[in-house]
Backbone as CSV, one residue per row, in Angstrom:
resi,resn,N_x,N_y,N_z,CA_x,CA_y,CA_z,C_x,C_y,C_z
1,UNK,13.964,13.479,8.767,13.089,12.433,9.273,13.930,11.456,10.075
2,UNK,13.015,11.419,11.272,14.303,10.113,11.951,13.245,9.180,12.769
3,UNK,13.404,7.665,13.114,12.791,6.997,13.711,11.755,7.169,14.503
4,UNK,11.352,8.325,15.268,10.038,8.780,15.604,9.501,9.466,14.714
5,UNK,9.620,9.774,13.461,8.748,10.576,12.198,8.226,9.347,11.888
6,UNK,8.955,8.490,11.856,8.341,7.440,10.975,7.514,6.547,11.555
7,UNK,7.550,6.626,13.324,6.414,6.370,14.044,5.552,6.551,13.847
8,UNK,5.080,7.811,13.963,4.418,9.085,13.806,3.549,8.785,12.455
9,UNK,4.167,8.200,11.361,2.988,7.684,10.685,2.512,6.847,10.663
10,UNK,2.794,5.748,11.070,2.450,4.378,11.996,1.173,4.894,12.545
11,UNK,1.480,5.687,13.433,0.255,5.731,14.642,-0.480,6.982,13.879
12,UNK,-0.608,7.321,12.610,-1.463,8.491,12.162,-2.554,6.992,11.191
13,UNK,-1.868,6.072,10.660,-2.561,5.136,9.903,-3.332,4.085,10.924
14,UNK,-2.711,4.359,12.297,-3.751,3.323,12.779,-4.821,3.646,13.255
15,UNK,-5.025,5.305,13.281,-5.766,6.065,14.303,-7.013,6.556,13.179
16,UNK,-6.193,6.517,11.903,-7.687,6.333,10.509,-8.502,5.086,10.439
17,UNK,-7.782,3.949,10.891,-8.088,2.766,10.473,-8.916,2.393,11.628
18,UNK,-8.841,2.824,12.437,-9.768,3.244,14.072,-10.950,3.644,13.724
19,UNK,-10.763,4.615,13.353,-12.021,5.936,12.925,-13.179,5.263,12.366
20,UNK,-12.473,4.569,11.394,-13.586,3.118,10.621,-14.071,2.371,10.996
21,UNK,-13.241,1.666,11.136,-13.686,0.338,11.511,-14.276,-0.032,13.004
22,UNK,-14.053,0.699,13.581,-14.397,0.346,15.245,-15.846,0.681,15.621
23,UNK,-16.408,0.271,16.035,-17.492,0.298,16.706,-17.406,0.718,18.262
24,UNK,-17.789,2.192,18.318,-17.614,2.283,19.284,-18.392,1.711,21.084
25,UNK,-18.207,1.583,21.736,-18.897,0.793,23.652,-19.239,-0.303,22.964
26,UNK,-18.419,-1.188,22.028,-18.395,-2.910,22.059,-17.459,-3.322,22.273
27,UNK,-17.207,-4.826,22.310,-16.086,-5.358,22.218,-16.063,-6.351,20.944
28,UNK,-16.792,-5.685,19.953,-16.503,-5.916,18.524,-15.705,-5.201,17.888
29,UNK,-14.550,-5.592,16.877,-14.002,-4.485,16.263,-13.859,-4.902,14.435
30,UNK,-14.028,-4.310,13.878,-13.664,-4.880,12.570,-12.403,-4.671,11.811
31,UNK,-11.468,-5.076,11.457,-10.574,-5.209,11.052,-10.233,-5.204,9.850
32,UNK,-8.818,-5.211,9.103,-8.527,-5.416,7.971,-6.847,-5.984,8.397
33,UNK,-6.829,-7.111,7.441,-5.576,-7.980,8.064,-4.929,-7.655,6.787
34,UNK,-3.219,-7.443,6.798,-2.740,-8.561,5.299,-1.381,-8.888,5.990
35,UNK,-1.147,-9.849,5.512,-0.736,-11.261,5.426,-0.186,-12.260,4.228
36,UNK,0.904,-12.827,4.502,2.071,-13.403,3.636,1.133,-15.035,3.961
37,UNK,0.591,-15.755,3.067,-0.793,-16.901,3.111,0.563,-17.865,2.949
38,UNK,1.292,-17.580,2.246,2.166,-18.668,1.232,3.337,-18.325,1.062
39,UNK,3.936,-17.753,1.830,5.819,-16.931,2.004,6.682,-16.766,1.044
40,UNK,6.797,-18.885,0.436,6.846,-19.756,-0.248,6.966,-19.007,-1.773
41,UNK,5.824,-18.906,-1.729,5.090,-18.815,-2.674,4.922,-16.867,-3.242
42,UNK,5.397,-16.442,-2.255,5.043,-14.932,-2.148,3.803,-14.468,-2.769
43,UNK,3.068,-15.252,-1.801,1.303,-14.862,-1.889,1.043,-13.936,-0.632
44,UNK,0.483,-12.923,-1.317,-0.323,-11.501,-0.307,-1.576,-11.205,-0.601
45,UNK,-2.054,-11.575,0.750,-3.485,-11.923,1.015,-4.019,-10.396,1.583
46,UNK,-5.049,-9.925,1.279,-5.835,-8.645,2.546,-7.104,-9.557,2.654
47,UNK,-7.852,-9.554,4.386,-8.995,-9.800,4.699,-9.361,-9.040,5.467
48,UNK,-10.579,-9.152,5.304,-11.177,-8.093,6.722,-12.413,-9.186,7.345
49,UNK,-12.671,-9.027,8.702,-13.217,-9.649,9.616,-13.711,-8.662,10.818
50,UNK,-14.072,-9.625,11.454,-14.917,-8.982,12.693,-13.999,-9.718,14.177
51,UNK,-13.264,-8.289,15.057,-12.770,-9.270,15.864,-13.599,-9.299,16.859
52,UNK,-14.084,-10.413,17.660,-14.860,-10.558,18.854,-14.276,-11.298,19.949
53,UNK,-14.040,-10.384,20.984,-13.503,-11.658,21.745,-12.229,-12.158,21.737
54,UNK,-11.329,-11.292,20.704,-10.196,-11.711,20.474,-9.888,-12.932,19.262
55,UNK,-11.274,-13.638,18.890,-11.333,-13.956,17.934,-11.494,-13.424,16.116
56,UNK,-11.142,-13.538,15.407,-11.815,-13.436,14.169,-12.950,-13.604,13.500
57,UNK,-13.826,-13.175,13.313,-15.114,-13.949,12.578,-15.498,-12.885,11.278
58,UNK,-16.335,-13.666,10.324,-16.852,-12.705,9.380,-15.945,-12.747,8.539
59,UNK,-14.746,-13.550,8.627,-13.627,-13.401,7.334,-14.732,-12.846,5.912
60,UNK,-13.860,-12.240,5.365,-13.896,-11.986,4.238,-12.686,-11.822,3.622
61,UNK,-12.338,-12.544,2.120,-11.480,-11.930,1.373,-11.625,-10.898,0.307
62,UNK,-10.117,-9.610,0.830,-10.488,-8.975,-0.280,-9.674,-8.701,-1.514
63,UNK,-8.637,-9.443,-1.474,-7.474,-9.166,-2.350,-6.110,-10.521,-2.026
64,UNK,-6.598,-10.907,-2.823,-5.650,-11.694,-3.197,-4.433,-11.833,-4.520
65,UNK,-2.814,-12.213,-4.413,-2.182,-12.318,-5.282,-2.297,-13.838,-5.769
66,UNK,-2.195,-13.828,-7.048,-2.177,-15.469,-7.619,-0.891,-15.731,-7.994
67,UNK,0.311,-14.713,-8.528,1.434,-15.052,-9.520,2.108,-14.816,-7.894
68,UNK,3.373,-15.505,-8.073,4.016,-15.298,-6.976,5.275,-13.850,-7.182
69,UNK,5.567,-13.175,-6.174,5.778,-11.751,-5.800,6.397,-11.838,-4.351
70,UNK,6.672,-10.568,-3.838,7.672,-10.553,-3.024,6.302,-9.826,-1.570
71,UNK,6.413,-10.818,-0.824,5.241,-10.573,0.142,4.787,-9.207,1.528
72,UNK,6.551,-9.327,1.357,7.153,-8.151,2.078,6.982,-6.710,1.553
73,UNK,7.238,-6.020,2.438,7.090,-4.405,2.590,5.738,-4.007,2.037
74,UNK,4.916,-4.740,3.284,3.905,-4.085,2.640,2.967,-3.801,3.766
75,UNK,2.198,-2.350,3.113,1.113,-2.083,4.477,-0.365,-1.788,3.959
76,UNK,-1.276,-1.773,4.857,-2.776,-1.442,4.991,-3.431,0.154,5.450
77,UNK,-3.710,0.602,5.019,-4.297,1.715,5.711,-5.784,2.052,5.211
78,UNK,-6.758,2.930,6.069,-7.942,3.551,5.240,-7.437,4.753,5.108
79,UNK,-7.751,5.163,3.303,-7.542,6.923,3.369,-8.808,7.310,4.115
80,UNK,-8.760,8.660,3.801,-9.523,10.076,4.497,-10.818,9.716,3.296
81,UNK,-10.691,8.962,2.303,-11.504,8.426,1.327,-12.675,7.684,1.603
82,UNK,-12.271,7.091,2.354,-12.820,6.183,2.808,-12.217,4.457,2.326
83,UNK,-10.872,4.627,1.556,-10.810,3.480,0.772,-9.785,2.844,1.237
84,UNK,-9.553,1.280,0.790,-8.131,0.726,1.514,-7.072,0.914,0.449
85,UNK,-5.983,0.972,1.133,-4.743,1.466,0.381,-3.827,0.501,1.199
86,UNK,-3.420,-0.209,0.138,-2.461,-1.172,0.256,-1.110,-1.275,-0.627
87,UNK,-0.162,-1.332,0.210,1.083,-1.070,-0.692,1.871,-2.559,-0.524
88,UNK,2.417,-2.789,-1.791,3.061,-3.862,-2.264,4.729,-3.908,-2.433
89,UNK,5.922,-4.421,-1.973,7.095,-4.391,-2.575,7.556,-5.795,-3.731
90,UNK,8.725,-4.905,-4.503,8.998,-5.171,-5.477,10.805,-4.874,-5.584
91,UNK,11.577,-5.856,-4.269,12.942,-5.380,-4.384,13.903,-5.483,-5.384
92,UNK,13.036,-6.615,-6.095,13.874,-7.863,-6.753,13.369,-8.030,-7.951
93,UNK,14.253,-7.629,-9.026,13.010,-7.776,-10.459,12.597,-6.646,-11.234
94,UNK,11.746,-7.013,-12.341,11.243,-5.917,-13.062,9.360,-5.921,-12.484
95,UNK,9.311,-6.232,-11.705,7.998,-6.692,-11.789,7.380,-4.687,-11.027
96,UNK,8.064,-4.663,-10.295,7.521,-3.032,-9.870,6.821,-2.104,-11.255
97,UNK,7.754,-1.985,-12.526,7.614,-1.557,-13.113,6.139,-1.855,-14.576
98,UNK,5.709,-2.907,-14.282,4.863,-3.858,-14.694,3.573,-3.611,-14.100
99,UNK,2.865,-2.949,-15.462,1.414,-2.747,-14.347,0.401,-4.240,-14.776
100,UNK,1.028,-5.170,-14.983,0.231,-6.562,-15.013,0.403,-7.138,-13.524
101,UNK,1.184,-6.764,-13.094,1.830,-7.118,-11.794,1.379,-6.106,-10.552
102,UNK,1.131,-7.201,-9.630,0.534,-6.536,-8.165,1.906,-6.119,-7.513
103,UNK,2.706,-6.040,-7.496,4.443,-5.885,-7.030,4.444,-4.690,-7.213
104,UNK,5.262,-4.171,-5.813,5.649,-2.997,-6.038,5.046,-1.388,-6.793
105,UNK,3.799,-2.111,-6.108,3.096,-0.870,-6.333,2.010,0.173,-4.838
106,UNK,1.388,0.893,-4.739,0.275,1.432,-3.948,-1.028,1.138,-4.704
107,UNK,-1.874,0.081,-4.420,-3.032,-0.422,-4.512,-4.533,0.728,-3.824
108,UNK,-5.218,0.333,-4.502,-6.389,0.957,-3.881,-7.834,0.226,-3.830
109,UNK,-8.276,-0.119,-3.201,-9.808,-0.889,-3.303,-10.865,-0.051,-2.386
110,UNK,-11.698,-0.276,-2.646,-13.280,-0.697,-2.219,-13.041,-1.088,-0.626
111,UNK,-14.499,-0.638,0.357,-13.611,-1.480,1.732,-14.046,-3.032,1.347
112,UNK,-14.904,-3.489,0.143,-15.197,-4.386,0.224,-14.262,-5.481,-0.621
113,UNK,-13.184,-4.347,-0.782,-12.716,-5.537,-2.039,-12.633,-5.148,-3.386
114,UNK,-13.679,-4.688,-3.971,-13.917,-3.925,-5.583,-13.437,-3.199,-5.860
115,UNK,-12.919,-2.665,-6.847,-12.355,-1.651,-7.619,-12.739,-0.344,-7.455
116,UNK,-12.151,0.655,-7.369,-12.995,2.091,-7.056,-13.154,2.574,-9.045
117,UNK,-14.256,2.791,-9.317,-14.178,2.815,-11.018,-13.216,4.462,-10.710
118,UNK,-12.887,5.301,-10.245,-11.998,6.434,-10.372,-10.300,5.992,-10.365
119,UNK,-10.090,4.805,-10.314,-8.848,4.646,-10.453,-8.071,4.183,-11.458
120,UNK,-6.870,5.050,-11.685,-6.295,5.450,-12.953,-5.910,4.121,-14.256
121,UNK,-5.974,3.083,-13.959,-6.010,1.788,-14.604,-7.083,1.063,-14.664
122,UNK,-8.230,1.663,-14.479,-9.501,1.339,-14.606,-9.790,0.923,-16.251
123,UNK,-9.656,-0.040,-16.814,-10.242,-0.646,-18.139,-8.967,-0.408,-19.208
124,UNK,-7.951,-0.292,-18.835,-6.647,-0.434,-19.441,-6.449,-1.878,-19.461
125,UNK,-6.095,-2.415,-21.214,-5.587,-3.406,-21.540,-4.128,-3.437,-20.406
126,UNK,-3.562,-4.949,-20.225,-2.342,-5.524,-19.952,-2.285,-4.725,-18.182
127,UNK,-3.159,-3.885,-17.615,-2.709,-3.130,-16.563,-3.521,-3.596,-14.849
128,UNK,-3.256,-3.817,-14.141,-4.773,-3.723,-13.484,-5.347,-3.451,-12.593
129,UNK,-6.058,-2.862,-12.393,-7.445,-1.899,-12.276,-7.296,-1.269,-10.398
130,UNK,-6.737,-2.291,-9.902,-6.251,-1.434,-8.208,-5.323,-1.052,-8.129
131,UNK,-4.412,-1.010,-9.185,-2.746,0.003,-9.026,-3.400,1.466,-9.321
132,UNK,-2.981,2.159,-8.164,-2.739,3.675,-8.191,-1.513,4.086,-8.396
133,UNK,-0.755,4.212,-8.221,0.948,4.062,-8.521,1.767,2.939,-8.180
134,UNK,2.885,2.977,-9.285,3.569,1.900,-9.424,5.094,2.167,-9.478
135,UNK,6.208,1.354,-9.532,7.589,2.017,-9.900,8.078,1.904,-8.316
136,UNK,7.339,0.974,-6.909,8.106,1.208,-6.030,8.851,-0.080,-5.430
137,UNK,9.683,0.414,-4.884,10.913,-0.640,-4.611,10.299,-1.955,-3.322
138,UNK,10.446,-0.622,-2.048,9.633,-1.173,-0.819,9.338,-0.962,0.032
139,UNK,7.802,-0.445,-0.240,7.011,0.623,0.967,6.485,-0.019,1.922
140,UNK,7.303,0.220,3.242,6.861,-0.083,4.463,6.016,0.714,5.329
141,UNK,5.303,2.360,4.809,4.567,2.828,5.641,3.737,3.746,4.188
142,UNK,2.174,3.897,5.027,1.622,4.968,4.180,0.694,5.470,4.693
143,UNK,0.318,6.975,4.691,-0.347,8.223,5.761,-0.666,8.862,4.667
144,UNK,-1.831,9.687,5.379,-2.305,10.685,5.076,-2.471,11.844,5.316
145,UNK,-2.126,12.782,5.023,-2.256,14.105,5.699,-3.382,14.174,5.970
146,UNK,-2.952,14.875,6.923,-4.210,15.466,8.156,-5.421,16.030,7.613
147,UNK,-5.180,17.253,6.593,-6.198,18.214,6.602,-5.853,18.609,5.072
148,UNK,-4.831,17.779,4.204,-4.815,17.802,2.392,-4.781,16.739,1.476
149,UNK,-5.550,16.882,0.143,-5.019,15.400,-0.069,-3.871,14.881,-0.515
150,UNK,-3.252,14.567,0.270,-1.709,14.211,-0.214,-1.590,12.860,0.594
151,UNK,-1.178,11.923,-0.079,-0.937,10.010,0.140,0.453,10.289,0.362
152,UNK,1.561,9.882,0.945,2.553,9.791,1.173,2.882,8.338,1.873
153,UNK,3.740,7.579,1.646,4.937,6.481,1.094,6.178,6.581,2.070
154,UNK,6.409,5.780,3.200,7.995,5.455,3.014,8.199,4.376,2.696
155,UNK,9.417,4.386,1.954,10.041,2.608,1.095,11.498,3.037,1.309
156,UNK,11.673,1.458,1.434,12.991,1.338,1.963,13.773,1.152,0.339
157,UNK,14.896,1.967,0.057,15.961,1.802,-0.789,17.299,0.817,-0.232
158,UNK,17.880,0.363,-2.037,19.012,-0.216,-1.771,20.013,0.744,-1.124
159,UNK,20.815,0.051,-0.284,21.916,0.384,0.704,22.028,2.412,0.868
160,UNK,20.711,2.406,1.763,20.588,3.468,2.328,19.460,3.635,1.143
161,UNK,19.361,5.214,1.074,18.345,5.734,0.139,17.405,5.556,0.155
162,UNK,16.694,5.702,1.539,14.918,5.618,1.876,14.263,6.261,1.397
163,UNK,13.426,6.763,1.064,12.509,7.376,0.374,11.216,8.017,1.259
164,UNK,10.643,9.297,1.272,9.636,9.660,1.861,9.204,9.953,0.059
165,UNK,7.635,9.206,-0.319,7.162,9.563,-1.370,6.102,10.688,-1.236
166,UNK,5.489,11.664,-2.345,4.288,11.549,-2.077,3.655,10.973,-3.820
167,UNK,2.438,10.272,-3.383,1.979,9.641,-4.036,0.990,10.107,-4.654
168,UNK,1.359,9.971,-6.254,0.010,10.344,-6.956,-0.529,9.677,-7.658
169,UNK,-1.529,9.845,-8.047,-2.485,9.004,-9.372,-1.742,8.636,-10.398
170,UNK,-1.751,7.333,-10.664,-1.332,7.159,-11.812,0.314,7.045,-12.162
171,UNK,1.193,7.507,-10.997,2.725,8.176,-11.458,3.419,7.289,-11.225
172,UNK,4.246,6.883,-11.939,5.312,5.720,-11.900,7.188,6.365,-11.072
173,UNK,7.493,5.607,-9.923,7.940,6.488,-9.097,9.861,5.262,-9.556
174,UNK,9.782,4.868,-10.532,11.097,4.534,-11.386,11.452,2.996,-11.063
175,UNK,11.472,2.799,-9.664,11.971,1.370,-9.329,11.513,0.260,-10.551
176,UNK,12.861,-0.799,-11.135,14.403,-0.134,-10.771,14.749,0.505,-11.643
177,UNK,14.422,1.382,-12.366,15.138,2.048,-13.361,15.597,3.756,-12.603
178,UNK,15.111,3.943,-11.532,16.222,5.045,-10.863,15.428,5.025,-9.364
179,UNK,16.208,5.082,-8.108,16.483,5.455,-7.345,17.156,6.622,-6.225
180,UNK,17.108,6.388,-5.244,17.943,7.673,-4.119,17.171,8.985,-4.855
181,UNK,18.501,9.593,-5.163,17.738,11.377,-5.923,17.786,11.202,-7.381
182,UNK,18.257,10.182,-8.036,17.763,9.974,-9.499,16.723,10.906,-9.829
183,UNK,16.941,10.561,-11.571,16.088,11.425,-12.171,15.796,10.806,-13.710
184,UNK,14.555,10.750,-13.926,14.489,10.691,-15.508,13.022,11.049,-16.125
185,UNK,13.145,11.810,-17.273,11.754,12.111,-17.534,10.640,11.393,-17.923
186,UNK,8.855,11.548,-16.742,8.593,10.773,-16.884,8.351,10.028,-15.235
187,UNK,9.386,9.846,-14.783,9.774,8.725,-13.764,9.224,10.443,-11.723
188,UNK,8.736,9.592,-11.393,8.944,10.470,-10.077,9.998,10.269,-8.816
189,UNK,10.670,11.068,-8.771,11.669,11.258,-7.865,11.262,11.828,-6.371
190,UNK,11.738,10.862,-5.211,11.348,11.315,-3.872,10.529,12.354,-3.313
191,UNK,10.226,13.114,-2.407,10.266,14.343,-1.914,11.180,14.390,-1.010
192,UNK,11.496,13.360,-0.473,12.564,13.253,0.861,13.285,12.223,0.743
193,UNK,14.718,11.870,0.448,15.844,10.287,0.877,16.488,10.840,1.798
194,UNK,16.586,9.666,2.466,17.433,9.861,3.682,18.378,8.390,3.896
């Protein structure tokens, strides 16, 4: 994988997020934003709106953090689901590993915001309810295959050791308790570091 692969999923997540949201022969488009509200504070906000005009309108919020967290490495996409998938980093800390904690994990909602009741922390004490997987350090991209269902993850590792994930239900992918090609049972290890 080298700097145009990782384009390449860039422009595969924006071209889903197209598919949706756009209205096609207007110059309305609807959107889904996220956004560092409070830096400070490492508050991570998702909204979705209506752009018109180059303006915003129609805000809506759909996800908000309250505890403060690390605001960075994080992205938006629609799966092939129809659902938003939002990924969270967690460089610093135990908090990745913490399913009380929005950190460092791959999120999943509703386009409206709500919980999808099929997701794997759905009515689990101490856990909550939009983590689909958790255990990650700091995912800066996430795609979907074309034509299987497979979620796939890149996150950036300490000093080198990037990570191409693929992502499953429920699977805790170690951060920090192992990294690069680590291994422990239990814990999911890469498909690809580079």
């Amino acid at each position: 994988v080298n700097a145009r692969g990782l384009a390449a999923l860039q422009r595969l997540r924006h071209a889903a997020a197209h598919r949706i949201f756009k209205r096609q022969q207007t110059s309305e488009t609807k959107i889904a934003v996220r956004f560092a509200a409070r830096p400070e504070r490492g508050q991570l906000v998702l909204m979705r709106g209506r752009l018109v005009d180059g303006r915003m309108t129609e805000q809506r919020l759909l996800f908000m953090t309250q505890e403060a967290g690390y605001p960075g490495g994080s992205r938006v996409a629609v799966g092939h689901d129809g659902m938003l998938w939002l990924t969270t980093g967690a460089p610093f800390g135990e908090a990745a590993g913490d399913l009380a904690s929005p950190f460092g994990k791959v999120l999943r909602l509703n386009p409206d915001g709500s919980i999808p009741a099929d997701n794997p922390f759905v009515g689990h004490t101490n856990a909550r309810p939009e983590i689909w997987s958790y255990g990650h350090r700091n995912p800066q991209g996430i795609d979907f295959h074309p034509t299987l269902p497979f979620v796939m993850a890149t996150e950036h590792g300490p000093d080198h050791g990037d990570e191409v994930n693929v992502i499953e239900r429920g699977a805790n992918y170690g951060w920090p308790r192992i990294h690069h090609r680590e291994t422990e049972v239990g814990l999911r290890s890469p498909a690809l570091e580079f």
